[in-house]
LUMNULO-261260 format. One record per atom (N, C-alpha, C): atom name; residue number from 1; residue in three letters; x, y, z. Coordinates in steps of 0.1 Angstrom, whole numbers, padded with zeros to 4 digits. Layout:
BEGIN
  a   k   r    px    py    pz
 CA NUM ala     X     Y     Z
...
***
This chain:
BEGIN
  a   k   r    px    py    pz
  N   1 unk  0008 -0012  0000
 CA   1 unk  0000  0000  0000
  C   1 unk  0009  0012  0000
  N   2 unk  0009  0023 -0010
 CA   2 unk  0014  0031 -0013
  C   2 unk  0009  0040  0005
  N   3 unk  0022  0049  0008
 CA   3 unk  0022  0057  0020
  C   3 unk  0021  0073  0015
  N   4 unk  0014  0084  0019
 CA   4 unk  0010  0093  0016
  C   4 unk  0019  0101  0032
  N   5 unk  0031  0108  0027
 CA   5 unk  0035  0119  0037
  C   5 unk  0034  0134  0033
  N   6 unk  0024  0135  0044
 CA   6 unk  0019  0151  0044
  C   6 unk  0034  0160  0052
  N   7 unk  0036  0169  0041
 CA   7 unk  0048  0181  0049
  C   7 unk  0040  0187  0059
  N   8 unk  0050  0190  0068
 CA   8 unk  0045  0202  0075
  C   8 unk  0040  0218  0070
  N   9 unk  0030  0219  0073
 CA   9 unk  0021  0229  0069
  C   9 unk  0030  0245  0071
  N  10 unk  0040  0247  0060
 CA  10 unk  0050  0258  0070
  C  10 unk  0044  0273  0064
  N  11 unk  0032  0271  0050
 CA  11 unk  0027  0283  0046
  C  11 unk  0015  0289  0053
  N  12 unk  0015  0299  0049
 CA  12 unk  0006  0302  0060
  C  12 unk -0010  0302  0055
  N  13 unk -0018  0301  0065
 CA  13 unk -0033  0294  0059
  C  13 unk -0040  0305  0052
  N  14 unk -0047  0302  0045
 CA  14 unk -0057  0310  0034
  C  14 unk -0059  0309  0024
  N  15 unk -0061  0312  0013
 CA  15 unk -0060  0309  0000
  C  15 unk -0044  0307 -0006
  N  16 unk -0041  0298 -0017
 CA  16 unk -0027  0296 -0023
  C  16 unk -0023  0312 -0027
  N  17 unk -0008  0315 -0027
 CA  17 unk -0004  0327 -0028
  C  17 unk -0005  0322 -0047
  N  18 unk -0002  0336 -0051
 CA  18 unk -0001  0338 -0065
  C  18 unk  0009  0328 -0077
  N  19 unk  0002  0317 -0077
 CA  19 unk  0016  0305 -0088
  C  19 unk  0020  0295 -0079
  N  20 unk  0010  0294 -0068
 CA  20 unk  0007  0284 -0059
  C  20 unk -0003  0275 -0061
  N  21 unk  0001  0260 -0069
 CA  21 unk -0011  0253 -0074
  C  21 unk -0010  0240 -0067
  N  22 unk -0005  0238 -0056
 CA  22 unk -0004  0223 -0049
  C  22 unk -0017  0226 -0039
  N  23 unk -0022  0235 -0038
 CA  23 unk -0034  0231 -0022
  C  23 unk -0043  0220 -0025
  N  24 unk -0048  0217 -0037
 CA  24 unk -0058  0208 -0038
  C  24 unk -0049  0192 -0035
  N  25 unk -0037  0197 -0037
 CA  25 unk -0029  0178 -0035
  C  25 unk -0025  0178 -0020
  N  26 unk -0023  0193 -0011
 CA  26 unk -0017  0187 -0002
  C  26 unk -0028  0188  0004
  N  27 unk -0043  0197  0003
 CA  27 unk -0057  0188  0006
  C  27 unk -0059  0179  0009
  N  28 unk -0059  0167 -0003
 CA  28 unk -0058  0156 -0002
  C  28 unk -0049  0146  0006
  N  29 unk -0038  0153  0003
 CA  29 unk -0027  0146  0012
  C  29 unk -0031  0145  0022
  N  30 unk -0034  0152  0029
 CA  30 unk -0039  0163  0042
  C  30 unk -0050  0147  0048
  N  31 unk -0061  0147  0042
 CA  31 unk -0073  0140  0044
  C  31 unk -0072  0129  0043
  N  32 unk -0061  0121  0038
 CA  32 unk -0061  0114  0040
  C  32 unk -0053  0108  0053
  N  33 unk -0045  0114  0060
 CA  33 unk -0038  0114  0068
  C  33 unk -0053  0116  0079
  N  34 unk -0061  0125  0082
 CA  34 unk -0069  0129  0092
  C  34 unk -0074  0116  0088
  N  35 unk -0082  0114  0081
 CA  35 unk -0096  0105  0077
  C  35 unk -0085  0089  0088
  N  36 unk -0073  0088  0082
 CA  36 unk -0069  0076  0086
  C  36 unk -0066  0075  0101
  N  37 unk -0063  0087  0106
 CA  37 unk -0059  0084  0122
  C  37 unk -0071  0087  0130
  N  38 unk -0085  0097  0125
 CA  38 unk -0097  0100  0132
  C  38 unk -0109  0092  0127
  N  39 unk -0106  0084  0113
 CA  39 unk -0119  0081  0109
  C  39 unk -0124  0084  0099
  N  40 unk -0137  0083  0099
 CA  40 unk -0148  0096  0087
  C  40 unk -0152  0102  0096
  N  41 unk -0161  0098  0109
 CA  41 unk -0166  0105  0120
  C  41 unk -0159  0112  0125
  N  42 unk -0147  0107  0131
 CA  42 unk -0138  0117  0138
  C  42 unk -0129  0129  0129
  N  43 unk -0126  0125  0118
 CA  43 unk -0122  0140  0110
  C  43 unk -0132  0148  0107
  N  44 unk -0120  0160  0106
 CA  44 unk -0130  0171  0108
  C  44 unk -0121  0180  0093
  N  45 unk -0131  0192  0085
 CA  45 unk -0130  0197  0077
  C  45 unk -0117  0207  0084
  N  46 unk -0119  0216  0095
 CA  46 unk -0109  0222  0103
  C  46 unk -0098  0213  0111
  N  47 unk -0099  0204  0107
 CA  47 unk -0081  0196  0112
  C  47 unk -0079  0193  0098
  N  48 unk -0084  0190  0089
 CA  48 unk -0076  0189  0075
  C  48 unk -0071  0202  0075
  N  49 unk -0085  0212  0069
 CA  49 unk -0073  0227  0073
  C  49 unk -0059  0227  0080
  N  50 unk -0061  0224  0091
 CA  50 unk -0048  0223  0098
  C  50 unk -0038  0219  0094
  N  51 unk -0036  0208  0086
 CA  51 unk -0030  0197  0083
  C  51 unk -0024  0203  0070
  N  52 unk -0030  0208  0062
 CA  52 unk -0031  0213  0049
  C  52 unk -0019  0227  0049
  N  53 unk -0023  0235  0062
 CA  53 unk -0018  0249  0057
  C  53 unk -0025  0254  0051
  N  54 unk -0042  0256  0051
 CA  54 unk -0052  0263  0045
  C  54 unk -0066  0268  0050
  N  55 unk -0070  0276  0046
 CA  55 unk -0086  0277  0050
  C  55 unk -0095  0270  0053
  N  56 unk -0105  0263  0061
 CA  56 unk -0114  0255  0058
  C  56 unk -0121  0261  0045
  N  57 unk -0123  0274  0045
 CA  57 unk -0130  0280  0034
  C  57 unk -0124  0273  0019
  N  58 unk -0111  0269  0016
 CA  58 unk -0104  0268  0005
  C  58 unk -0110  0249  0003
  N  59 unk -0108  0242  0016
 CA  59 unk -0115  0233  0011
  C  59 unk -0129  0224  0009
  N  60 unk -0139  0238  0011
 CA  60 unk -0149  0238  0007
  C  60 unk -0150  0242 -0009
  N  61 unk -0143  0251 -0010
 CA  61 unk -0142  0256 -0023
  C  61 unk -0136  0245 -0030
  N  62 unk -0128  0237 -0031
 CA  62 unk -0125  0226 -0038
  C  62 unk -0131  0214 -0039
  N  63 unk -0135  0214 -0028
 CA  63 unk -0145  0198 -0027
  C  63 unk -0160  0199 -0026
  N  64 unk -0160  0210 -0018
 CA  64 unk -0172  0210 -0013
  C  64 unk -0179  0202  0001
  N  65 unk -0186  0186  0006
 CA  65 unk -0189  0188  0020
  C  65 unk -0177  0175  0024
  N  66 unk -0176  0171  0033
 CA  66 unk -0170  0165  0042
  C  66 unk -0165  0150  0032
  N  67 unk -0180  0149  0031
 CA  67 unk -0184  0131  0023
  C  67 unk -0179  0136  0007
  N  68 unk -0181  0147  0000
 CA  68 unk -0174  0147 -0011
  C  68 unk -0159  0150 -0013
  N  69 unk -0152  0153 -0003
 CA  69 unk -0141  0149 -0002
  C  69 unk -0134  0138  0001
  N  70 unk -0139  0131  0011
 CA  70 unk -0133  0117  0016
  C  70 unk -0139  0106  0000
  N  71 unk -0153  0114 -0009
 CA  71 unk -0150  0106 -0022
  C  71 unk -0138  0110 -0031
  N  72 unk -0135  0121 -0028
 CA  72 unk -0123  0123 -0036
  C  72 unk -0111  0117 -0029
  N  73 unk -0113  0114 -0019
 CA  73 unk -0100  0106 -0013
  C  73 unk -0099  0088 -0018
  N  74 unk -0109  0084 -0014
 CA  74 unk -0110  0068 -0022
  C  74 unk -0117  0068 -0034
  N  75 unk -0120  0081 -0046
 CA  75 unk -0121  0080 -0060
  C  75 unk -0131  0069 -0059
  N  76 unk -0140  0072 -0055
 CA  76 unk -0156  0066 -0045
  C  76 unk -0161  0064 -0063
  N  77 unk -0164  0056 -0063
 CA  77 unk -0176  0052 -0082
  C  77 unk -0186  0052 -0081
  N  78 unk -0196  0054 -0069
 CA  78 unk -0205  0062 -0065
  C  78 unk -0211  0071 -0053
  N  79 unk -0220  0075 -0055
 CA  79 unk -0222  0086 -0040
  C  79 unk -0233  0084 -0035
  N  80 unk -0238  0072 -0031
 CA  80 unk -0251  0075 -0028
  C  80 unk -0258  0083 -0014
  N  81 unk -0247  0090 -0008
 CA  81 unk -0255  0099 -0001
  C  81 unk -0259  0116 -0012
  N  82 unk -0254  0114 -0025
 CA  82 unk -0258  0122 -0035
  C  82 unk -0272  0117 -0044
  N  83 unk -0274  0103 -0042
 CA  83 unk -0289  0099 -0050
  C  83 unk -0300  0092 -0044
  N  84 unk -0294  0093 -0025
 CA  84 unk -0304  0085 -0025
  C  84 unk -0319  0096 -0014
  N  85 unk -0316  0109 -0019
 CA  85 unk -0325  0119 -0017
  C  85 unk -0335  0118 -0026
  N  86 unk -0334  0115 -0039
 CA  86 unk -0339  0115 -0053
  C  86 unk -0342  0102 -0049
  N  87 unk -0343  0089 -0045
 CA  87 unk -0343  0075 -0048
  C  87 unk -0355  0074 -0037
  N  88 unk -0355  0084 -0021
 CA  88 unk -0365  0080 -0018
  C  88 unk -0373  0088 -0016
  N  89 unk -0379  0096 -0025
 CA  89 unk -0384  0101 -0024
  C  89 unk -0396  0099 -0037
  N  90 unk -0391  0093 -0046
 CA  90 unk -0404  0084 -0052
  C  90 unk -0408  0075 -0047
  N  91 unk -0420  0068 -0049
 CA  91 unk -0432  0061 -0045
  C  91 unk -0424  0051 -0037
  N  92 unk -0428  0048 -0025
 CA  92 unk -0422  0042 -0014
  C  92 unk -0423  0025 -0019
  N  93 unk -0434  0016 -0028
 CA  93 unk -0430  0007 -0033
  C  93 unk -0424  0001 -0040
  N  94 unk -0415  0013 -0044
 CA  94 unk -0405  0013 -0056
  C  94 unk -0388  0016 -0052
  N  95 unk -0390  0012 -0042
 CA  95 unk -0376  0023 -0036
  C  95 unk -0367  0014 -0031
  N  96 unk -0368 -0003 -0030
 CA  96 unk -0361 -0014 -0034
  C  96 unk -0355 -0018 -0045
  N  97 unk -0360 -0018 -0056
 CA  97 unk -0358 -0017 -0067
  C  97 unk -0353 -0008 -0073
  N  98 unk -0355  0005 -0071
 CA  98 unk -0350  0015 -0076
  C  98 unk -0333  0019 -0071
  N  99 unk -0333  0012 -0057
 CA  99 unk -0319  0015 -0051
  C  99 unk -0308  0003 -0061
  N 100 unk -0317 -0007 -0063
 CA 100 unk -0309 -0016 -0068
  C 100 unk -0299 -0012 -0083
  N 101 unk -0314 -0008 -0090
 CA 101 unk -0307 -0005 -0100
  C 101 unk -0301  0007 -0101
  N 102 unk -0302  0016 -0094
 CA 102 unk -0291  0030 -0095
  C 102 unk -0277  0020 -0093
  N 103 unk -0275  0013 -0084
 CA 103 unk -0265  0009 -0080
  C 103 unk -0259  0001 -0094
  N 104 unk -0264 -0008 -0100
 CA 104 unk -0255 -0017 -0113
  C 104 unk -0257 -0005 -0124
  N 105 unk -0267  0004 -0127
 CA 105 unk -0262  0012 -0139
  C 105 unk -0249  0022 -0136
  N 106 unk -0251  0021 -0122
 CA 106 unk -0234  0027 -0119
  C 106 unk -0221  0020 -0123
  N 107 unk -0224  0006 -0118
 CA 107 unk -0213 -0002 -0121
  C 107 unk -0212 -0010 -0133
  N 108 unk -0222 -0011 -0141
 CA 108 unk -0223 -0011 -0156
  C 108 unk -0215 -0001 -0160
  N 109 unk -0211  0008 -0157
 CA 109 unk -0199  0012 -0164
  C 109 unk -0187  0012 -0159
  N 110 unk -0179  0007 -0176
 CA 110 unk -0168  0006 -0170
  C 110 unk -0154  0010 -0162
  N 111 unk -0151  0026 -0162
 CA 111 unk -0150  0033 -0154
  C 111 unk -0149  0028 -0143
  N 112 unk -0163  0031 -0139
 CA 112 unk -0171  0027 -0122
  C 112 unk -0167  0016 -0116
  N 113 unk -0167  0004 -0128
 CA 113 unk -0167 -0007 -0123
  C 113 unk -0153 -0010 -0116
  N 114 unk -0145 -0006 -0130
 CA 114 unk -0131 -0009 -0123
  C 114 unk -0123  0001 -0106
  N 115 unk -0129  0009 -0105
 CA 115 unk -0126  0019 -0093
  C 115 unk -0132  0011 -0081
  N 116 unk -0146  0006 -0086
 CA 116 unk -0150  0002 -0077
  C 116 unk -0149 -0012 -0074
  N 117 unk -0145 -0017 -0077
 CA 117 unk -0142 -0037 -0074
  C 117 unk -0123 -0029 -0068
  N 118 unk -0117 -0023 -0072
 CA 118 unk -0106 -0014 -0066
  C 118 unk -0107 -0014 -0051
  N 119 unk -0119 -0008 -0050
 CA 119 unk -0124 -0002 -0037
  C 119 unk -0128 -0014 -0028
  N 120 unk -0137 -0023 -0033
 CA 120 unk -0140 -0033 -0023
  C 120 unk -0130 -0039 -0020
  N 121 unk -0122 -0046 -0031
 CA 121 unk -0108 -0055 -0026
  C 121 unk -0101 -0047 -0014
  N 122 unk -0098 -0036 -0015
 CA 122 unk -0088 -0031 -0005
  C 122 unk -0101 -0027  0003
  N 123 unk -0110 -0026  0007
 CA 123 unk -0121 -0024  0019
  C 123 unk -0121 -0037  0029
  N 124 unk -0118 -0046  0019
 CA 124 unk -0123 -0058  0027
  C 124 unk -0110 -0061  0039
  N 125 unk -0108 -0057  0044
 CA 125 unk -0100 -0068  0054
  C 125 unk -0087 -0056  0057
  N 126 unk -0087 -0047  0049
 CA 126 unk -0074 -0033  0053
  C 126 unk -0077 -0028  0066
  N 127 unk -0070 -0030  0077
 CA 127 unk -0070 -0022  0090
  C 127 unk -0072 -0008  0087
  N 128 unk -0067 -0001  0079
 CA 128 unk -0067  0008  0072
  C 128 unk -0083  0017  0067
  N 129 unk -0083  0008  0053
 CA 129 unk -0096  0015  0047
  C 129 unk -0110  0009  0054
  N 130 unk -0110 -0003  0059
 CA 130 unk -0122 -0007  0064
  C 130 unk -0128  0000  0071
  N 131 unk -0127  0004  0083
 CA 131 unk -0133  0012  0089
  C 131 unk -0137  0026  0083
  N 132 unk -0130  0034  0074
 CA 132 unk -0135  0046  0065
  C 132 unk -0143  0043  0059
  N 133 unk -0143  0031  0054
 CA 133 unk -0156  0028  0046
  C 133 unk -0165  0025  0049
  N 134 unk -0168  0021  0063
 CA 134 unk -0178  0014  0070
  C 134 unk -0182  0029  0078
  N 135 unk -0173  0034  0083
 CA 135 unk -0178  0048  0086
  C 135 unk -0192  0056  0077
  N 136 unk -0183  0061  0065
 CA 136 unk -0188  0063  0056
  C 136 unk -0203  0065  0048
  N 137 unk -0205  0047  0048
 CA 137 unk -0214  0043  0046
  C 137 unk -0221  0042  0059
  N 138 unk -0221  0037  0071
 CA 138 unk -0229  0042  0083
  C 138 unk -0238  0053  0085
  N 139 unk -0231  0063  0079
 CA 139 unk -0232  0075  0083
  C 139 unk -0245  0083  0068
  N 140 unk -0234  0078  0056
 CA 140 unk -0237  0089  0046
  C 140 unk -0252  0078  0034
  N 141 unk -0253  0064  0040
 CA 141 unk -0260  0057  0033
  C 141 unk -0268  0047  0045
  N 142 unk -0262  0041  0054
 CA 142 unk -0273  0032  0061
  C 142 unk -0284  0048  0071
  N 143 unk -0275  0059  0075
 CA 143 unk -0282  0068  0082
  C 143 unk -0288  0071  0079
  N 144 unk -0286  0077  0063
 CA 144 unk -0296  0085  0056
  C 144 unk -0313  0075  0060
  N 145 unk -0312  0064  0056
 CA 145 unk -0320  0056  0051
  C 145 unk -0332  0056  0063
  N 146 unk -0321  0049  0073
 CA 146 unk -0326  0050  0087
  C 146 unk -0336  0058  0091
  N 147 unk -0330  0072  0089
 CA 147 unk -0341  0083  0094
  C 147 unk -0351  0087  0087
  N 148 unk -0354  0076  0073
 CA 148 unk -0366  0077  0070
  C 148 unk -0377  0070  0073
  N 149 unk -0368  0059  0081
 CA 149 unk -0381  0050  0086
  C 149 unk -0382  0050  0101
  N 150 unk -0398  0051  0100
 CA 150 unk -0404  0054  0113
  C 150 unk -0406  0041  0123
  N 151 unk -0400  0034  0123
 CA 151 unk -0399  0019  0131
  C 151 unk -0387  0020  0144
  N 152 unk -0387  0015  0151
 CA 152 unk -0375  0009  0160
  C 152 unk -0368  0005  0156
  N 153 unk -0362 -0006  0150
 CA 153 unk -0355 -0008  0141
  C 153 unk -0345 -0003  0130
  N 154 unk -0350  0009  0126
 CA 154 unk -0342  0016  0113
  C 154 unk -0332  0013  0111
  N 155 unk -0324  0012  0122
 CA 155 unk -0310  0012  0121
  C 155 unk -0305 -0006  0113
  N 156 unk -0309 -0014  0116
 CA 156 unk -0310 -0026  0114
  C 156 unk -0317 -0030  0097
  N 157 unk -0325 -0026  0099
 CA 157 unk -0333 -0028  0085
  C 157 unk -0325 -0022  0075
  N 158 unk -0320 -0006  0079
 CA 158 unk -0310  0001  0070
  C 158 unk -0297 -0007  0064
  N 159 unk -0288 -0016  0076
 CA 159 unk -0278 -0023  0078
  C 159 unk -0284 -0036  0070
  N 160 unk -0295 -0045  0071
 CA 160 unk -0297 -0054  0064
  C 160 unk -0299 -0055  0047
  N 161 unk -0302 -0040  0045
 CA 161 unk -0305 -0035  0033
  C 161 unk -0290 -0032  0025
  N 162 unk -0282 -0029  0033
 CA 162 unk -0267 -0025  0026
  C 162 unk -0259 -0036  0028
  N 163 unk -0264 -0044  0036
 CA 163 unk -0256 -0060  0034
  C 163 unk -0260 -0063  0019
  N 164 unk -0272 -0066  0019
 CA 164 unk -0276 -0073  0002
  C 164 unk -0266 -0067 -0005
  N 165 unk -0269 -0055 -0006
 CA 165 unk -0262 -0045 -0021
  C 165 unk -0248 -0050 -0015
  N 166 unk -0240 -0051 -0006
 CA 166 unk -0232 -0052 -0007
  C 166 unk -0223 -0066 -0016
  N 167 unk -0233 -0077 -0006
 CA 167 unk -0231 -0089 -0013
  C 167 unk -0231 -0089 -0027
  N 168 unk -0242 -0086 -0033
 CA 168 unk -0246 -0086 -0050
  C 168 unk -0234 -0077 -0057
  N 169 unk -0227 -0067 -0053
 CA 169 unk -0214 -0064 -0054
  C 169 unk -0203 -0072 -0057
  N 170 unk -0199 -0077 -0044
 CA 170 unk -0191 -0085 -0042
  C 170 unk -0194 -0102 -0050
  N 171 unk -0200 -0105 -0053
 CA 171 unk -0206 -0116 -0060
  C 171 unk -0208 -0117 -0076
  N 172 unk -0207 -0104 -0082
 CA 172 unk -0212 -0101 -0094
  C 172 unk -0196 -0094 -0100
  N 173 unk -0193 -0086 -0094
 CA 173 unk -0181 -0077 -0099
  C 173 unk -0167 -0080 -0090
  N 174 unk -0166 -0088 -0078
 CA 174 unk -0156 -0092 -0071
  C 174 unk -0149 -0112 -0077
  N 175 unk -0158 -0115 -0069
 CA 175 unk -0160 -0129 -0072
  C 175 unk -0160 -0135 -0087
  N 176 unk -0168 -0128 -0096
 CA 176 unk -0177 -0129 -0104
  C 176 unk -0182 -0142 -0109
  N 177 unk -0192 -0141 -0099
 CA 177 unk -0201 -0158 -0097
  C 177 unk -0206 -0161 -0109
  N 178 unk -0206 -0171 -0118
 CA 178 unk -0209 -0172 -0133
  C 178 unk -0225 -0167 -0131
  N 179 unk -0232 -0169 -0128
 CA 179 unk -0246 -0172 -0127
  C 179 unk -0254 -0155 -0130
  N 180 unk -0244 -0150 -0116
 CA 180 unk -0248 -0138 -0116
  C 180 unk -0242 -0127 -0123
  N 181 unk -0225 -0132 -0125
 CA 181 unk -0222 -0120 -0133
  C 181 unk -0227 -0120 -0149
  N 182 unk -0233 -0132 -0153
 CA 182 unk -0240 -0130 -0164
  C 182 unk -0254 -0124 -0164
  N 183 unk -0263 -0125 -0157
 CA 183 unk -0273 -0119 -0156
  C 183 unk -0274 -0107 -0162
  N 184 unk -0290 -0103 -0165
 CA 184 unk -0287 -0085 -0167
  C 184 unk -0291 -0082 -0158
  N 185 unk -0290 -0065 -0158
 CA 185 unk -0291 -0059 -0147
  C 185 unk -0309 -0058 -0143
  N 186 unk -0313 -0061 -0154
 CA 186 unk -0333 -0057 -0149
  C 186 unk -0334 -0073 -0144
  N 187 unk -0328 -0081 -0146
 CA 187 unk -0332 -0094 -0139
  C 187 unk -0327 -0090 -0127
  N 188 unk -0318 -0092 -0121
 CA 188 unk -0316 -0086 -0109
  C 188 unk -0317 -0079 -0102
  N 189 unk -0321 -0068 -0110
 CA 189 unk -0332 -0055 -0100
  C 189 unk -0346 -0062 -0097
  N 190 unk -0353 -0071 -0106
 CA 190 unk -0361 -0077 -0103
  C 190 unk -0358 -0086 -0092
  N 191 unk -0347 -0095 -0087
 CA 191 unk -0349 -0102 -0084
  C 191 unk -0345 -0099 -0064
  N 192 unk -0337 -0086 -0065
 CA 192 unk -0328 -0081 -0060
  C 192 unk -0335 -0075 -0047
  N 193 unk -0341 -0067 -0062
 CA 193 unk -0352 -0054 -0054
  C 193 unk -0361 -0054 -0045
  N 194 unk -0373 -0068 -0049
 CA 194 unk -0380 -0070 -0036
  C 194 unk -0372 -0074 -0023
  N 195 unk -0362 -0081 -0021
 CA 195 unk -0354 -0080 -0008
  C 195 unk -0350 -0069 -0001
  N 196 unk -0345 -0059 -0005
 CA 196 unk -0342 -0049  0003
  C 196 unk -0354 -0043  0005
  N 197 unk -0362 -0041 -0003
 CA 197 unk -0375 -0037 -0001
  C 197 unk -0385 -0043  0013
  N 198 unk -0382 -0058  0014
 CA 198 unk -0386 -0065  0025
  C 198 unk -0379 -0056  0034
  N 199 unk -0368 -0060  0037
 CA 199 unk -0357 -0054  0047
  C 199 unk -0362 -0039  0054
  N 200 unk -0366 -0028  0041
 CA 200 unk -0364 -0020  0046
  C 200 unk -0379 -0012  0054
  N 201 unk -0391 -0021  0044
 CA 201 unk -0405 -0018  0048
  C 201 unk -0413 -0031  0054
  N 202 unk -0412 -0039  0054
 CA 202 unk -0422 -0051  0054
  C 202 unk -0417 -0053  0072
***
């Protein structure tokens, strides 16, 4: 695993001076260093600052929120704390199926696909990224989910629902199980969809 050393922050914070074009890499540099020794929960936009030699303001302006940077950090191949505002908010019998398939038209491409079978291999079992990812998704996809449903449970139903997708991931574009990685994707939204759908309403 390649090691990422952030310099010491010896400029002084605010916007890059004039012919100053590294803030967005030592940004990065920056967050990835926070994200790895605090978390996703525990970093914060103002200790990347810190770290950086920059404004919080500067990397707002680059990235924009917390979760769209830490995607810029693991080159994330999708966002679903970016679609799944739009996903539930149509017709509540459809919102199994609909998650499903947002999810393979994302990883139908190839791009996507390859960043992200990238992403799970090194998720799975890295002392390292596991927990950022699990963070992450806790927070920016089983949470979301959660606080839409009005049960005891949420938290659980949300977590059983992001198990599936997970597996069908891992099984289709990891593994690639003959069965499934041939399938199309409307068969398996069909087949997919009422499950999480259970999970998340029934």
């Amino acid at each position: 695993m390649v090691e990422y050393v952030v310099p010491a922050p010896k400029r002084r914070r605010g916007r890059p001076r004039a012919g100053e074009s590294d803030a967005r890499d030592r940004i990065l540099a920056a967050a990835i260093e926070e994200f790895g020794g605090a978390g996703y929960d525990g970093a914060t936009i103002r200790g990347i600052a810190a770290r950086a030699g920059v404004d919080s303001a500067l990397i707002h302006h680059h990235f924009g929120t917390k979760a769209d940077l830490f995607g810029a950090v693991i080159d994330a191949p999708m966002r679903p704390d970016l679609a799944l505002p739009e996903i539930l908010a149509g017709p509540r019998d459809e919102v199994g199926e609909r998650i499903v398939r947002y999810v393979l038209e994302t990883w139908e491409v190839p791009e996507a696909r390859r960043r992200g079978v990238a992403l799970l291999r090194t998720a799975i079992g890295n002392k390292l990224t596991t927990p950022l990812v699990a963070g992450f998704l806790s927070r920016e996809l089983i949470g979301r989910i959660a606080r839409t449903l009005d049960v005891p449970d949420a938290e659980l139903r949300a977590t059983l629902a992001a198990s599936q997708i997970a597996g069908m991931l891992i099984a289709r574009y990891v593994l690639r199980l003959p069965a499934l990685a041939e399938a199309s994707p409307d068969d398996i939204v069909e087949r997919v969809g009422p499950t999480v759908q259970h999970y998340l309403y029934d």
